[in-house]
C-alpha positions as CSV (number, residue, x, y, z in Angstrom):
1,X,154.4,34.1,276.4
2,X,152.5,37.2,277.2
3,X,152.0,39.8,274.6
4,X,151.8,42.9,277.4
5,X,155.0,44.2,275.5
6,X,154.7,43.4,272.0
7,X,156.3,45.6,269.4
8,X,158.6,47.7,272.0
9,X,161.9,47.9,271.7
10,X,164.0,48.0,275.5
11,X,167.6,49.7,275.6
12,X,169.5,47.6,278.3
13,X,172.2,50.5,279.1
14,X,175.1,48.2,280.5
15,X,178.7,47.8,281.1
16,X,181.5,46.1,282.1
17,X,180.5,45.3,285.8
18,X,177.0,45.0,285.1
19,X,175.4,42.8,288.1
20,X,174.4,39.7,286.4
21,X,171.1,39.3,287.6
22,X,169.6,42.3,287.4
23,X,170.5,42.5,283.7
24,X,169.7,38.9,283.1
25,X,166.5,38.8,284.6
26,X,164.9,42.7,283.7
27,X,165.7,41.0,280.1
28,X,164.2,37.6,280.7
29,X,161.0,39.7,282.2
30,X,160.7,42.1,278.9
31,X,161.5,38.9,276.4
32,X,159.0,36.6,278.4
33,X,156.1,39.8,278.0
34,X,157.1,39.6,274.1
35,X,159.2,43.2,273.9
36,X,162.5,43.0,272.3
37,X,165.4,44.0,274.6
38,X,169.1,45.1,273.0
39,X,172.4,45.6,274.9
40,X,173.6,49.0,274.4
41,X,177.2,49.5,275.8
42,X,180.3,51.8,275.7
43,X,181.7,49.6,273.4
44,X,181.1,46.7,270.7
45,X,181.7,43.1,271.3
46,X,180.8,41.5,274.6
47,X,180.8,42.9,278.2
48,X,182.0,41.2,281.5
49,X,178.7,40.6,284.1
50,X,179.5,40.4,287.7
51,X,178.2,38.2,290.7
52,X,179.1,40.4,293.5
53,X,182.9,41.1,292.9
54,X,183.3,38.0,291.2
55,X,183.1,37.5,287.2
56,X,180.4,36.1,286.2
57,X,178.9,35.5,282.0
58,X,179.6,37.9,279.1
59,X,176.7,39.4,277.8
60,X,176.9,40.4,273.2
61,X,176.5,44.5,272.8
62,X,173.8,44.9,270.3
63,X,174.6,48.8,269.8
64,X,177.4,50.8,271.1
65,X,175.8,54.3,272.7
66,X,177.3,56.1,270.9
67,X,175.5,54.8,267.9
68,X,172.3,54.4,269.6
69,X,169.4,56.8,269.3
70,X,166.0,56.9,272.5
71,X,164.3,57.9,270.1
72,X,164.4,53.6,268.6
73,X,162.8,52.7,271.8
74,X,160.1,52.8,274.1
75,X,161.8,52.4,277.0
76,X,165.3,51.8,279.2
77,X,166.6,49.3,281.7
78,X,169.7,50.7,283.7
79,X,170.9,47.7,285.6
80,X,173.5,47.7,288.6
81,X,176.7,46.8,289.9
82,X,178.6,49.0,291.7
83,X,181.1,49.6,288.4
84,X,178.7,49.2,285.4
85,X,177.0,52.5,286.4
86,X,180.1,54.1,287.8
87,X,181.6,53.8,284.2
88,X,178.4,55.1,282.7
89,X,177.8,58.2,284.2
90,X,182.0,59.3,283.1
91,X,180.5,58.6,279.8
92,X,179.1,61.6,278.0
93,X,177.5,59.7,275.5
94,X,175.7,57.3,277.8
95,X,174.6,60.3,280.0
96,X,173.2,62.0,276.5
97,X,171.2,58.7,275.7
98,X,169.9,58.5,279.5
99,X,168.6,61.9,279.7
100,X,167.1,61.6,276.1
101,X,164.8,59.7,277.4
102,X,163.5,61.9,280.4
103,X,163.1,64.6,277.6
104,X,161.0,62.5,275.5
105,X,158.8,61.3,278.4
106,X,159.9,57.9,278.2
107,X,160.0,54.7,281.0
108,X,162.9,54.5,282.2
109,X,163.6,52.0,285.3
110,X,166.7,51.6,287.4
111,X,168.1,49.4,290.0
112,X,170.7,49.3,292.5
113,X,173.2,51.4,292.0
114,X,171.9,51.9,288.4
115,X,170.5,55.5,289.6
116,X,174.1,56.9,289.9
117,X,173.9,57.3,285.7
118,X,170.6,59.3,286.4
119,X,172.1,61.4,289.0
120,X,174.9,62.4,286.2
121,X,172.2,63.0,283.9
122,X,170.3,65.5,286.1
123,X,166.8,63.8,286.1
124,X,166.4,63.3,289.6
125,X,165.4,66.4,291.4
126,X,162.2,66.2,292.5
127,X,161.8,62.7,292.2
128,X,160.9,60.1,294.7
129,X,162.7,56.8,294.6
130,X,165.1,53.9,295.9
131,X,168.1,52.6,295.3
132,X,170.8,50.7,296.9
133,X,171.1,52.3,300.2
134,X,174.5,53.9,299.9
135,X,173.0,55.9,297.0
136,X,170.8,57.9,300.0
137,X,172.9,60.8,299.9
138,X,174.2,61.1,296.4
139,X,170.3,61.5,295.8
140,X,169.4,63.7,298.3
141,X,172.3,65.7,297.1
142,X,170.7,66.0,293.8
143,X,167.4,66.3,294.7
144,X,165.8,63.4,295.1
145,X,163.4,61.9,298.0
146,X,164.9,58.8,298.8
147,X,162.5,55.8,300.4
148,X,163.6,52.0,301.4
149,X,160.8,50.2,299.6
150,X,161.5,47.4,297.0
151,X,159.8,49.0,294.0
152,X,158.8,52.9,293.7
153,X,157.0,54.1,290.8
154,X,157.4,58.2,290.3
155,X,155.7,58.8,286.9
156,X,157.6,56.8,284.3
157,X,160.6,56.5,286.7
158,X,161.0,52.8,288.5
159,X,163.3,52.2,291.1
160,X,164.5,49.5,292.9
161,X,167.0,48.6,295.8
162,X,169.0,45.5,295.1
163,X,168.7,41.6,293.7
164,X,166.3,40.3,296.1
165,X,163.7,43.1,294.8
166,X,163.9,41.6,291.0
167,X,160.5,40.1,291.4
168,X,158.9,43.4,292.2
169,X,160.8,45.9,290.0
170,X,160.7,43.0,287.1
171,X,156.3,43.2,287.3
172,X,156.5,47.4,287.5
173,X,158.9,47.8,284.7
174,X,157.1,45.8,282.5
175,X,153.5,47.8,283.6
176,X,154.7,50.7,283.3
177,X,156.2,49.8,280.0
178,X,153.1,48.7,278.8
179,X,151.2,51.7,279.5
């Protein structure tokens, strides 16, 4: 096990509809570099990951957001699914917690559709970055510079398009968490 990540604390920002992998594996990446990773949802108990369209595991809520504070960690994981984030950015409290961490200057790093909750948050103009392609416009729209790579780093912004990319966004999040 690498230390890269020792002694930080990851916020997972997730919710039912969550695209299994790319909440599984972001976690396995940050637990495997020795940082601790906690499940911060909408609500307590356990939320419903997805395979697609299709159900996959249930994944423990460490914190609801509204009881969790950026200022605990070091940096934030918003994983896809084309409902996870969809149900996020409605929530006011999980909007508050995402842009809490652009105000403090933290990493935060984003995949899929996951950039939807940053569009709600207002963090994106300016930016470059990528997402799943139907995101294009939505980030244009809000200011963003959209580009079809697997992995772009803006700052302390990373951004990915979709599963196949895990590898990639996996090794820059946990860089650019590192410092």
């Amino acid at each position: 096990m690498s230390t890269q990540l020792q002694g930080k604390r990851i916020a997972f920002l997730a919710t039912d509809g969550v695209e299994e992998v790319e909440y599984t594996e972001p976690r396995k990446a940050v637990e495997a570099a020795g940082g601790t990773a906690e499940l911060i949802s909408l609500k307590d108990g356990d939320i419903q990951a997805v395979n697609h369209m299709d159900k996959a595991g249930t994944h423990h809520v460490d914190r609801t957001v509204r009881e969790a504070d950026a200022a605990d960690y070091d940096a934030l994981v918003l994983p896809g699914g084309v409902a996870n984030p969809d149900f996020l950015r409605a929530d006011p409290d999980a909007v508050r917690f995402v842009r809490d961490f652009f105000t403090a200057d933290k990493t935060v790093a984003a995949i899929c559709h996951g950039p939807w909750t940053l569009i709600e948050a207002g963090v994106v103009n300016g930016r470059t970055m990528t997402s799943w392609p139907s995101l294009r416009t939505d980030l244009a729209n809000a200011g963003a510079t959209w580009v079809d790579q697997e992995v772009f780093v803006d700052d302390r912004l990373v951004t990915s398009r979709k599963p196949d990319d895990l590898p990639a966004f996996c090794a820059a999040m946990v860089d650019r968490i590192a410092g």
